[in-house]
MIDOSE-1310 file (N, C-alpha, C; in nm, 2 decimals, decimal comma, always signed):
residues 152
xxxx	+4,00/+5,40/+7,14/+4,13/+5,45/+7,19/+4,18/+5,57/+7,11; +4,18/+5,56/+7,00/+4,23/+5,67/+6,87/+4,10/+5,79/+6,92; +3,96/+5,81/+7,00/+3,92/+5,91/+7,03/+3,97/+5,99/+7,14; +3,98/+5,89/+7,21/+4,06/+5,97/+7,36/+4,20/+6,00/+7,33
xxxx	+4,31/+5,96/+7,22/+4,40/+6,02/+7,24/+4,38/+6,20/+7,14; +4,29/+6,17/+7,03/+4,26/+6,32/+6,95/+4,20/+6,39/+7,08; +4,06/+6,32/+7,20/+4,02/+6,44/+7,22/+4,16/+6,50/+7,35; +4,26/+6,42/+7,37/+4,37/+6,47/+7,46/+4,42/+6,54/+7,42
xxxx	+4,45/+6,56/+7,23/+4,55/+6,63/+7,20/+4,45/+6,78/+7,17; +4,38/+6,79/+7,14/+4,26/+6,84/+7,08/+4,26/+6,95/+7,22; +4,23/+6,91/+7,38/+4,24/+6,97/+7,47/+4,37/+7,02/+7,49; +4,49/+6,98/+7,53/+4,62/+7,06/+7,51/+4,57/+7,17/+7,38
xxxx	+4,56/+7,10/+7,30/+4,56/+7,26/+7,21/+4,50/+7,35/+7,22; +4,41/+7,32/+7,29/+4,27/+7,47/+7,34/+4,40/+7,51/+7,46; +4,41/+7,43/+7,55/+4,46/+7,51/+7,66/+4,58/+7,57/+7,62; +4,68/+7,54/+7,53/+4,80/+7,62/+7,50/+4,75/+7,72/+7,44
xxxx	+4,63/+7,73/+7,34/+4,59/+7,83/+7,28/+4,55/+7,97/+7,37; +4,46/+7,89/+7,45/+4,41/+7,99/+7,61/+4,53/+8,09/+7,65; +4,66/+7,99/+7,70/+4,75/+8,09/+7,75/+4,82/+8,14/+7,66; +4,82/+8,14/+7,53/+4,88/+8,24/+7,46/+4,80/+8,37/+7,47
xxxx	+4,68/+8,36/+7,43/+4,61/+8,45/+7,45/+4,61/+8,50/+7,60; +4,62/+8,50/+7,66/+4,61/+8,48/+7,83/+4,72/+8,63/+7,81; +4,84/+8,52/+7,77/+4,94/+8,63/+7,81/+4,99/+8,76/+7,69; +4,94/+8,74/+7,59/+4,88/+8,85/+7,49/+4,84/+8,95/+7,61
xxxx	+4,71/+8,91/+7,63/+4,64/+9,01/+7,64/+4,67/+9,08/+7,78; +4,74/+9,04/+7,90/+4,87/+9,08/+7,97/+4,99/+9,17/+7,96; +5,02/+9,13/+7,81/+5,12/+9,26/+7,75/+5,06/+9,42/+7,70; +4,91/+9,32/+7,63/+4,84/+9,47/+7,62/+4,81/+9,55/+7,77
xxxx	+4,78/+9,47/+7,84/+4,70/+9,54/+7,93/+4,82/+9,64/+8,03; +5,00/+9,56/+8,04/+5,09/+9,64/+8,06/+5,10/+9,76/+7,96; +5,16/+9,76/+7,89/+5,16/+9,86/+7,77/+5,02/+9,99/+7,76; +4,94/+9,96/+7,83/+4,79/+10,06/+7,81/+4,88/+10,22/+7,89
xxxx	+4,86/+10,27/+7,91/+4,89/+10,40/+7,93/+4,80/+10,41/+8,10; +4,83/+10,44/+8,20/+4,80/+10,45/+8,30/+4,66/+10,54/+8,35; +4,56/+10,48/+8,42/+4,44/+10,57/+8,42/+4,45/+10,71/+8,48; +4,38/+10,80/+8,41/+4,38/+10,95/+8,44/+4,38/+10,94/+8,61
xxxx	+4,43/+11,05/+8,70/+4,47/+11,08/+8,80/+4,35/+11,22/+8,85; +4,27/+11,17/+8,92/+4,18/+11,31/+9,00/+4,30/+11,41/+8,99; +4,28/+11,56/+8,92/+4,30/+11,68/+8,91/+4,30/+11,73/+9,06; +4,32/+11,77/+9,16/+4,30/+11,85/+9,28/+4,28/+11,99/+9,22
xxxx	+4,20/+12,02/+9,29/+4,13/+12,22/+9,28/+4,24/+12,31/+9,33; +4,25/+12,42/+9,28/+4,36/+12,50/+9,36/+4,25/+12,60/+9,43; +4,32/+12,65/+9,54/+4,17/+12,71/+9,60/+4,15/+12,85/+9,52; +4,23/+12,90/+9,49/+4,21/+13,03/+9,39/+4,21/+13,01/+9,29
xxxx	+4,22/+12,93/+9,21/+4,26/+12,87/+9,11/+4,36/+12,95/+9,00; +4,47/+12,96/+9,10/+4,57/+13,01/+9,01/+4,71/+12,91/+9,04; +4,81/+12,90/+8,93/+4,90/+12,81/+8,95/+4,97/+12,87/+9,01; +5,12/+12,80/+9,09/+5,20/+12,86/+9,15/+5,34/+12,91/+9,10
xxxx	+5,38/+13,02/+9,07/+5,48/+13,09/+8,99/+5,65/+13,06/+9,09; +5,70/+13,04/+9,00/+5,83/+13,01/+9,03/+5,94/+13,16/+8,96; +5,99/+13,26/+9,01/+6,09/+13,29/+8,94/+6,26/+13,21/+8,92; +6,29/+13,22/+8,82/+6,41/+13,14/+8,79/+6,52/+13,21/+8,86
xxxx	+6,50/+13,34/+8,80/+6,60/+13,45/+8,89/+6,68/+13,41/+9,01; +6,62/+13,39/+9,12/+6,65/+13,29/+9,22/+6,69/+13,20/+9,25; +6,71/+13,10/+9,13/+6,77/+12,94/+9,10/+6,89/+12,98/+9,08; +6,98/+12,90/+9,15/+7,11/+12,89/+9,11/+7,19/+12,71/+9,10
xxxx	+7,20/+12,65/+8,96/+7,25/+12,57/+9,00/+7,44/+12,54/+9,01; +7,46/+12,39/+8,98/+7,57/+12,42/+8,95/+7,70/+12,45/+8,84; +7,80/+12,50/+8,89/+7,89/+12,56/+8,80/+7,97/+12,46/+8,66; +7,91/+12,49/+8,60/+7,94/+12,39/+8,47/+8,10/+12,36/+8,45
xxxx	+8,18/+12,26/+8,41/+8,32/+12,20/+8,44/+8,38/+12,27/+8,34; +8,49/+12,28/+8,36/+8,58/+12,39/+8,25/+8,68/+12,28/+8,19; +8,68/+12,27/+8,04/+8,73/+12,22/+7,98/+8,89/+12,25/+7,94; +8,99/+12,19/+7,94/+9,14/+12,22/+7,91/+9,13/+12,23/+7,73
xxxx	+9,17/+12,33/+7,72/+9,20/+12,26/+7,54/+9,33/+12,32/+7,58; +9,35/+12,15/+7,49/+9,50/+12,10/+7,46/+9,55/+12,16/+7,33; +9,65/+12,22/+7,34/+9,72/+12,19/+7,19/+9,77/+12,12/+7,13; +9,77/+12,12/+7,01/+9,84/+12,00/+6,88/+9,92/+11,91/+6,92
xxxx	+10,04/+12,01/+7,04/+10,12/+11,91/+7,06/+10,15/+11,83/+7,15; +10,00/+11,87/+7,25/+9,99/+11,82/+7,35/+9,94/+11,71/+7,35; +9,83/+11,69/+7,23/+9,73/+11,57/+7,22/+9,83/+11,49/+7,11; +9,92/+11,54/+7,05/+10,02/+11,45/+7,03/+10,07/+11,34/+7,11
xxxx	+10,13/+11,39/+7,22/+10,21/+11,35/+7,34/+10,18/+11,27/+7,36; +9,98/+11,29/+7,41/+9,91/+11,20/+7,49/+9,89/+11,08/+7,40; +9,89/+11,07/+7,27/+9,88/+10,93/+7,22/+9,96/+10,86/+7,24; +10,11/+10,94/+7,27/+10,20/+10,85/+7,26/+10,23/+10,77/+7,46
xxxx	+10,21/+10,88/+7,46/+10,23/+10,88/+7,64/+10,11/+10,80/+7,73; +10,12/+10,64/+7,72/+9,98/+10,57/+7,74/+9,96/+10,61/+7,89; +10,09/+10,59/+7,97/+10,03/+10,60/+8,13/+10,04/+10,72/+8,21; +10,00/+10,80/+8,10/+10,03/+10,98/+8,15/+10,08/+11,04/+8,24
xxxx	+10,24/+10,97/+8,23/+10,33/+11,02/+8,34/+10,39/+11,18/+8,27; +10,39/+11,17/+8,16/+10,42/+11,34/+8,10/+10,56/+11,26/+8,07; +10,59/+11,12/+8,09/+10,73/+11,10/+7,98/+10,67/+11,00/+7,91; +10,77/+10,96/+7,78/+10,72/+10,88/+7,71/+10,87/+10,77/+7,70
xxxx	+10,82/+10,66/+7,75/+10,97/+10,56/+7,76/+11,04/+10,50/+7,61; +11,09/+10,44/+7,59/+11,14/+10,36/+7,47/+10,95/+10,25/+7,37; +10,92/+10,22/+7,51/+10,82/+10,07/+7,48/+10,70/+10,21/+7,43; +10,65/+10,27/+7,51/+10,54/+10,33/+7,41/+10,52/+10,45/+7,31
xxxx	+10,67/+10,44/+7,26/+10,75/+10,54/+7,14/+10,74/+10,45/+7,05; +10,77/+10,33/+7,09/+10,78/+10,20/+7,00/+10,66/+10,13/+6,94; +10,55/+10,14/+7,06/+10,46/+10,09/+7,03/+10,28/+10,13/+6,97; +10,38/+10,25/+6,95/+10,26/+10,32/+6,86/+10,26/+10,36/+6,73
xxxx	+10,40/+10,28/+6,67/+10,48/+10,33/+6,54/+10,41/+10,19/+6,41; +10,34/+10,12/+6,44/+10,27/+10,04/+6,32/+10,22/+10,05/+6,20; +10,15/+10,21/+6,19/+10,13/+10,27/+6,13/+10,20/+10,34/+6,01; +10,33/+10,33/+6,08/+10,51/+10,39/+5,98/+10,52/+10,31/+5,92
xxxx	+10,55/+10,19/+5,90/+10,56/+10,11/+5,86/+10,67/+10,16/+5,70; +10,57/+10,18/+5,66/+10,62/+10,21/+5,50/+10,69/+10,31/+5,46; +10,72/+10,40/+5,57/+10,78/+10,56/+5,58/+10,90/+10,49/+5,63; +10,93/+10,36/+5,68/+11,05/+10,31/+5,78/+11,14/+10,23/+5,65
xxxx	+11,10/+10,23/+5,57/+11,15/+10,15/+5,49/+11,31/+10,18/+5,40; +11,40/+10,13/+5,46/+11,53/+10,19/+5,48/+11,62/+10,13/+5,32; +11,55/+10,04/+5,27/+11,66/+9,93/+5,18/+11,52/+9,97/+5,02; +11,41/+10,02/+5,06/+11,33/+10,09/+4,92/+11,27/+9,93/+4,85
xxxx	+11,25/+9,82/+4,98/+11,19/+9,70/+4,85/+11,07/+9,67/+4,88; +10,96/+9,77/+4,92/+10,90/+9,74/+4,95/+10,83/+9,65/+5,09; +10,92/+9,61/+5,15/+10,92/+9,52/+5,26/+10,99/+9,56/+5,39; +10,92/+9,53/+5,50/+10,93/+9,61/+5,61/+10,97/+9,55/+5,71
xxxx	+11,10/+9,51/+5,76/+11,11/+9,40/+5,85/+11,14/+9,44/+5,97; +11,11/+9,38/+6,09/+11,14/+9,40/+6,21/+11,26/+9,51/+6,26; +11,31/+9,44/+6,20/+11,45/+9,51/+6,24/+11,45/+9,66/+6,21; +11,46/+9,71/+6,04/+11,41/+9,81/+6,00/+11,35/+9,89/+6,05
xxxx	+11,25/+9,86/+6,09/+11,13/+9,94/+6,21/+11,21/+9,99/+6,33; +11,22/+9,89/+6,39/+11,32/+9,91/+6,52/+11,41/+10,03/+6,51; +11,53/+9,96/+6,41/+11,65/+10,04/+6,44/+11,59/+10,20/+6,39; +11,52/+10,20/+6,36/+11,50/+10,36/+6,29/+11,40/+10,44/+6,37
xxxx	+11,31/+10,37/+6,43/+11,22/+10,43/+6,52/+11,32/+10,43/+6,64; +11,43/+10,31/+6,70/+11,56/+10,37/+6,83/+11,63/+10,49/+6,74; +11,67/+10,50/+6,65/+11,76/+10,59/+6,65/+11,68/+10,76/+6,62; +11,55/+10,73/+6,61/+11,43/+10,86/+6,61/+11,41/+10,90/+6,77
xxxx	+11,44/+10,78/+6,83/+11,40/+10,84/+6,96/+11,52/+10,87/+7,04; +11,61/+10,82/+7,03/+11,78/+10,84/+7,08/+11,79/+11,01/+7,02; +11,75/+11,06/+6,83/+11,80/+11,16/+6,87/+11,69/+11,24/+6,93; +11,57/+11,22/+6,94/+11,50/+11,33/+7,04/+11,54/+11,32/+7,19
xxxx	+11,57/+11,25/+7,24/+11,64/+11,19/+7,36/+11,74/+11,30/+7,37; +11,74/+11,44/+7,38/+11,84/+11,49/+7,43/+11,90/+11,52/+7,57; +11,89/+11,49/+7,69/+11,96/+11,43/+7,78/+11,99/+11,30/+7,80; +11,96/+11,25/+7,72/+12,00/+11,09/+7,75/+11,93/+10,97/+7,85
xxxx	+11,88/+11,03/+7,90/+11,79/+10,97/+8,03/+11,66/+10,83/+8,00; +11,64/+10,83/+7,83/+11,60/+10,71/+7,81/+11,43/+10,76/+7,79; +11,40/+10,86/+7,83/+11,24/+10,89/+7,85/+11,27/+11,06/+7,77; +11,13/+11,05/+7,70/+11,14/+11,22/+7,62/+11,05/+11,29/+7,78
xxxx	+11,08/+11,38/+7,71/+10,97/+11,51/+7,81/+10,90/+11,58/+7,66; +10,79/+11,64/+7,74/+10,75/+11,68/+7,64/+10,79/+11,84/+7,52; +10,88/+11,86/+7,56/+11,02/+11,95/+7,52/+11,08/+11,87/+7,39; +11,11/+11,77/+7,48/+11,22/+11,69/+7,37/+11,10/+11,58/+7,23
xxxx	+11,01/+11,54/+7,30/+10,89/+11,51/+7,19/+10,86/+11,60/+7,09; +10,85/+11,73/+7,12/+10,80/+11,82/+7,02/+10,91/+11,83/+6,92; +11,06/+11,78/+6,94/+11,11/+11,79/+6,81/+11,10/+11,71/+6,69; +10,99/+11,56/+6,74/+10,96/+11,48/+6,67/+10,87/+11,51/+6,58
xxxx	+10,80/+11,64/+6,61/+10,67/+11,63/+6,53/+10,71/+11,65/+6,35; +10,63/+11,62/+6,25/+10,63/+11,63/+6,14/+10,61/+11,75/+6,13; +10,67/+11,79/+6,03/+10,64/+11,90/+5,97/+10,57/+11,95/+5,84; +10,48/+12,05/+5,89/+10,37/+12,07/+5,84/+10,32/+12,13/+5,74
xxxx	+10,28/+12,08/+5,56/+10,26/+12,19/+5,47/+10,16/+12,28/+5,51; +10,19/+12,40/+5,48/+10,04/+12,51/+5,44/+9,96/+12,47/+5,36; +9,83/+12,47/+5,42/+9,71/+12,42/+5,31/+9,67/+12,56/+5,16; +9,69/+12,52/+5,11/+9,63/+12,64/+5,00/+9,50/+12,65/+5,05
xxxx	+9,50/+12,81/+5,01/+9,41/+12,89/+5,04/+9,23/+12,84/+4,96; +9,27/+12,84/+4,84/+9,16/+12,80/+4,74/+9,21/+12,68/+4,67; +9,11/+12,59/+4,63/+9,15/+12,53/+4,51/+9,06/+12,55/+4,42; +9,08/+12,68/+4,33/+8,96/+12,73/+4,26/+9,04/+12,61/+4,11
C-alpha cells in the first residue's frame, strides 16, 4: 500500500514538473523575436524617395500664457466662471493659517480665520455684489519684494 501511494505521489510530481516546464518553454517561445520576412526585389533596385517638401501636416495648438495674475485667479476660481464667490475665497485660505493670527498666541481658531479672510474679501469686494471679478482680485495680491540682483 505505502508503494502505490509514493509511486502516486512520485507521478503527480513528474507531471507537475512536465507542465512547468511545458509552460516555461511557451513564454520563451512567445518572447523569441519573430521569423525573418522574405525581402521582395525591387525591379530596379532602387528605393522609393519621398520628398518632405510636399508633406503638410497639422497646425500645432497655440498655447495662452497666462499671467501671474491670471494663474492666481484660476487657483482660486475652482469652477472658472471668471468670479470668485465667498466659499472658494474661503476655501483655499488653509495655508494662512498663521499669517491670520489676530490675538499673536500662536493658535488659530476658526473664527479668526474666518472673520479675517470675510473681511479680506468684503474689502476687495468693491461693488458689493458678493463675488470678486478679476479687477477686484488683483487688489488682493501680495506684494512683492525685489529679488537682489547677486548674493555675492
Amino acid at each position: 500500500m505505502n508503494r502505490l501511494v509514493l509511486g502516486a505521489v512520485a507521478a503527480l510530481m513528474i507531471a507537475g514538473l512536465g507542465m512547468f516546464w511545458w509552460q516555461g518553454r511557451a513564454e520563451v517561445e512567445r518572447g523569441a523575436p519573430p521569423p525573418l520576412a522574405e525581402v521582395e526585389e525591387l525591379d530596379d533596385g532602387v528605393l522609393p524617395q519621398v520628398d518632405p517638401a510636399d508633406m503638410t501636416g497639422p497646425e500645432p495648438p497655440e498655447a495662452t500664457e497666462l499671467t501671474r495674475e491670471q494663474r492666481r485667479f484660476f487657483r482660486y476660481d475652482r469652477n472658472r466662471d471668471l468670479k470668485i464667490t465667498r466659499n472658494e475665497m474661503l476655501s483655499t485660505r488653509s495655508d494662512g493659517f498663521r499669517k491670520l493670527d489676530t490675538d499673536g498666541n500662536n493658535l488659530l481658531t476658526f473664527e479668526e480665520w474666518a472673520v479675517t479672510t470675510a473681511e479680506r474679501f468684503e474689502g476687495a469686494d468693491a461693488d458689493g455684489d458678493g463675488e470678486l471679478t478679476p479687477a477686484e482680485f488683483a487688489t488682493t495680491a501680495p506684494k512683492r519684494k525685489p529679488k537682489p540682483a547677486c548674493e555675492c
